[in-house]
C-alpha positions, 0 to 999 in steps of 0.5 A: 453258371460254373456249378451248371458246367460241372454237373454237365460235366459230370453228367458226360464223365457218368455216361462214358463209365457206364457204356465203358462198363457194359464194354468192359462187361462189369457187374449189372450193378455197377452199370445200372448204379452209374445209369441211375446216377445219369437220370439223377444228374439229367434231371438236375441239369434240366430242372436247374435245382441241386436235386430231386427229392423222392416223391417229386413231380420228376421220379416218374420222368426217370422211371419213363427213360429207363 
């Protein structure tokens, strides 16, 4: 369970960069990169694999929450 801790982790460290960016006022880019890295991070915490491969059942879930 220690890997799952850390993702979560991670996953909390991504999304306080990415509203600290918009705070901040950074490129688009970076903040969209660090919004996607979030989808990706959530969708490995709640599916419990160490990714989702493109074309998988879970990419439409991560276009839905955009």
């Amino acid at each position: 369970m220690t890997i799952k801790a850390d993702v979560v982790a991670l996953a909390r460290l991504i999304r306080y960069a990415e509203e600290e960016a918009m705070r901040l006022g950074v490129s688009g880019v970076v903040v969209e990169c660090l919004r996607m890295a979030g989808i990706e991070l959530t969708n490995t915490i709640e599916g419990g694999s160490s990714g989702t491969p493109e074309g998988s059942a879970e990419t439409p879930k991560a276009a839905r929450m955009n």
